[in-house]
C-alpha positions as CSV (number, residue, x, y, z in Angstrom):
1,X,0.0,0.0,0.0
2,X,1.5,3.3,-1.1
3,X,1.0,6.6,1.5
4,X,1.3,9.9,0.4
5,X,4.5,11.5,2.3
6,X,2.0,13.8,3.9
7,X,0.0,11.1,5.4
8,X,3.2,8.7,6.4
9,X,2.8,7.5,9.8
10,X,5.6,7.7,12.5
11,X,7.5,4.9,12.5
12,X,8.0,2.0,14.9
13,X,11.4,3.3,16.0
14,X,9.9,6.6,15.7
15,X,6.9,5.7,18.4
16,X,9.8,4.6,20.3
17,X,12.3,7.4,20.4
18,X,9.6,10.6,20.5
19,X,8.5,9.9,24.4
20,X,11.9,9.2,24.8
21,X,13.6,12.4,23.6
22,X,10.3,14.3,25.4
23,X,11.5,12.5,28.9
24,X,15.2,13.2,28.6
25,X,14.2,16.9,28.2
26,X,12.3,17.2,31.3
27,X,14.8,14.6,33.1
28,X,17.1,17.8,32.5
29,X,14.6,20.4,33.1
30,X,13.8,22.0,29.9
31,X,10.4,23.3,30.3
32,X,8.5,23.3,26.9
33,X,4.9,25.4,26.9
34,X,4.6,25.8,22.8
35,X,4.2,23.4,20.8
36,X,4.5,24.5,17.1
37,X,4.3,21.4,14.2
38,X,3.7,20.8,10.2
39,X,1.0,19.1,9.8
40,X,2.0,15.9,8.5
41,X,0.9,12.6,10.4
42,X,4.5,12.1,11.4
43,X,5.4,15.5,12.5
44,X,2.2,15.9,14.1
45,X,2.7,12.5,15.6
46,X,5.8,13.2,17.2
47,X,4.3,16.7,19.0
48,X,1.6,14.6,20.1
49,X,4.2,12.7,22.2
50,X,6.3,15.3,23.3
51,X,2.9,17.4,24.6
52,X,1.3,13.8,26.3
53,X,5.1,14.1,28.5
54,X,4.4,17.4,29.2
55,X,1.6,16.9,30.5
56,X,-0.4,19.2,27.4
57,X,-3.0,17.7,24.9
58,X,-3.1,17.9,20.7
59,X,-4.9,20.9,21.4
60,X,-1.9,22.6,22.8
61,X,0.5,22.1,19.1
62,X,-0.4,24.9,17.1
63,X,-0.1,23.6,13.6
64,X,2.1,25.3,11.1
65,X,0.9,24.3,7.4
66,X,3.9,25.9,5.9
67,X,6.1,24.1,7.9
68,X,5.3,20.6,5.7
69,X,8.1,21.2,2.6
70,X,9.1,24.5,4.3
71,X,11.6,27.2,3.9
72,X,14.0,28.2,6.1
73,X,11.7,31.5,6.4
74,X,8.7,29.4,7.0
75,X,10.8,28.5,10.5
76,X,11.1,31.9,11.0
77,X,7.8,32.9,10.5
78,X,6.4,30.2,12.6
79,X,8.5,31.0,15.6
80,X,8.4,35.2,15.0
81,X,4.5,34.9,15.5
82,X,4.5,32.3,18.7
83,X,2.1,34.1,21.3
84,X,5.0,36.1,23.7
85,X,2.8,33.8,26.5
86,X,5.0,31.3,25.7
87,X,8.7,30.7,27.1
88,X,10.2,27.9,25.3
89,X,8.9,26.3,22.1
90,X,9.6,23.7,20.5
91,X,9.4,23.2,16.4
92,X,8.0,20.0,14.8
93,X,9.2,20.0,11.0
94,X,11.2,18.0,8.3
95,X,14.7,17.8,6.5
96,X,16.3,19.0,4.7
97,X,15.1,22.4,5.8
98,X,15.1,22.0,9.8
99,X,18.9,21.1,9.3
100,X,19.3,24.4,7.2
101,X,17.2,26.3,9.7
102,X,19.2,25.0,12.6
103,X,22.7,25.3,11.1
104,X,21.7,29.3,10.5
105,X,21.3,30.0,14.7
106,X,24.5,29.6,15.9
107,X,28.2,28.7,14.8
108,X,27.2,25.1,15.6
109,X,26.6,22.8,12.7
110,X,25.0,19.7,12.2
111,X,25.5,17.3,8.9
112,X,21.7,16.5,9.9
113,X,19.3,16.3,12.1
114,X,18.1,12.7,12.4
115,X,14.5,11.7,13.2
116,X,13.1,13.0,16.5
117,X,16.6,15.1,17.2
118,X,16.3,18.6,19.5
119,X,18.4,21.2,18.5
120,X,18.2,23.7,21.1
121,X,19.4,27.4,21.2
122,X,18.7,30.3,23.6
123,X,17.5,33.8,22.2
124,X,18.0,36.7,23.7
125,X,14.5,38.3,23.1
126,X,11.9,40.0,24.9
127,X,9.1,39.6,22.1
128,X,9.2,36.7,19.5
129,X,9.1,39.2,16.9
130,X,12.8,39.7,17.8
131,X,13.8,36.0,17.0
132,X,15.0,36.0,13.8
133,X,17.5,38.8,14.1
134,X,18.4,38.2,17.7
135,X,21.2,37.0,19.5
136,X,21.0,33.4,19.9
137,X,23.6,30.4,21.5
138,X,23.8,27.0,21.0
139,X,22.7,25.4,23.5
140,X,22.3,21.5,23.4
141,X,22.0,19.0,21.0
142,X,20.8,15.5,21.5
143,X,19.0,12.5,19.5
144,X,17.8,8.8,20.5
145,X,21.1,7.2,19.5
146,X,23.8,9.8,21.1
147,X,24.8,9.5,24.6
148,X,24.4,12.4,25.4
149,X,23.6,13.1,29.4
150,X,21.4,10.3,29.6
C-alpha cells in the first residue's frame, strides 16, 4: 500500500524514540509550553508525544501548514509569530530544511538532524518578533542514538 509522504505515519522506531527524547528533556529540566508542528501525520505524531510528556493535549500544538516542505523563512515565520505567553517552544518540521534552519542560529553545525533530534538554542529576546534577528547560543544538542547526558 502506497501513503502519500503527507499522510506517512511515525514509524516503529519513531513511536519509540519521540517519548523518549520528550523524557530526557524534562529529566534535565527543559520546560516546553509551545508546541509549534507541520501538519504531516508524522510531524504531528511526534508533538503529540512530546505534549502527552508534558503533560499538554493535541490541542496545545499549534499547527504550522507551511512548515510541511518548508523554507527556512517558513521557521522563522512560525516562531516570530509564537504568542509572547510562551517561554520555550519547540518546532515539529522536516529535512532538509530544519537542518538548514538549525545550522543558520548559531556557529554550531550539524551534517543532519536525524528523526526525533532537539536542536536547542537560547534567544535573547523580549518579544518573539525579535527572533530571527536576535542574538541566539547553542545550547544542546541530542537525539535517541547519542549519549548524550542520559
Amino acid at each position: 500500500m502506497d501513503v502519500d509522504d503527507f499522510d506517512r505515519p511515525l514509524n516503529h522506531r519513531g513511536q519509540n524514540d519521540a517519548p523518549e527524547m520528550a523524557k530526557r528533556l524534562l529529566k534535565k529540566e527543559i520546560v516546553i509550553d509551545g508546541f509549534i508542528s507541520s501538519p504531516a501525520k508524522r510531524a504531528l505524531t511526534t508533538a503529540t508525544f512530546f505534549t502527552e510528556v508534558y503533560n499538554k493535549t493535541p490541542h496545545d500544538i499549534l499547527t504550522v501548514p507551511s512548515l510541511y516542505e518548508p523554507t527556512i523563512e517558513a521557521f522563522y515565520n512560525a516562531v516570530t509569530n509564537l504568542d509572547d505567553s510562551f517561554q520555550t517552544a519547540a518546532v515539529f518540521s522536516h529535512n532538509p530544511t530544519i537542518t538548514d534552519f538549525a545550522n543558520q542560529l548559531t556557529s554550531f553545525k550539524v551534517d543532519e538532524i536525524p528523526t526525533c533530534a532537539v536542536f536547542a538554542v537560547k534567544a535573547d529576546v523580549e518579544v518573539w518578533k525579535e527572533f530571527k534577528s536576535a542574538n541566539k547560543q547553542f545550547w544542546f544538542f541530542d537525539y535517541p542514538k547519542s549519549e548524550f547526558d542520559r
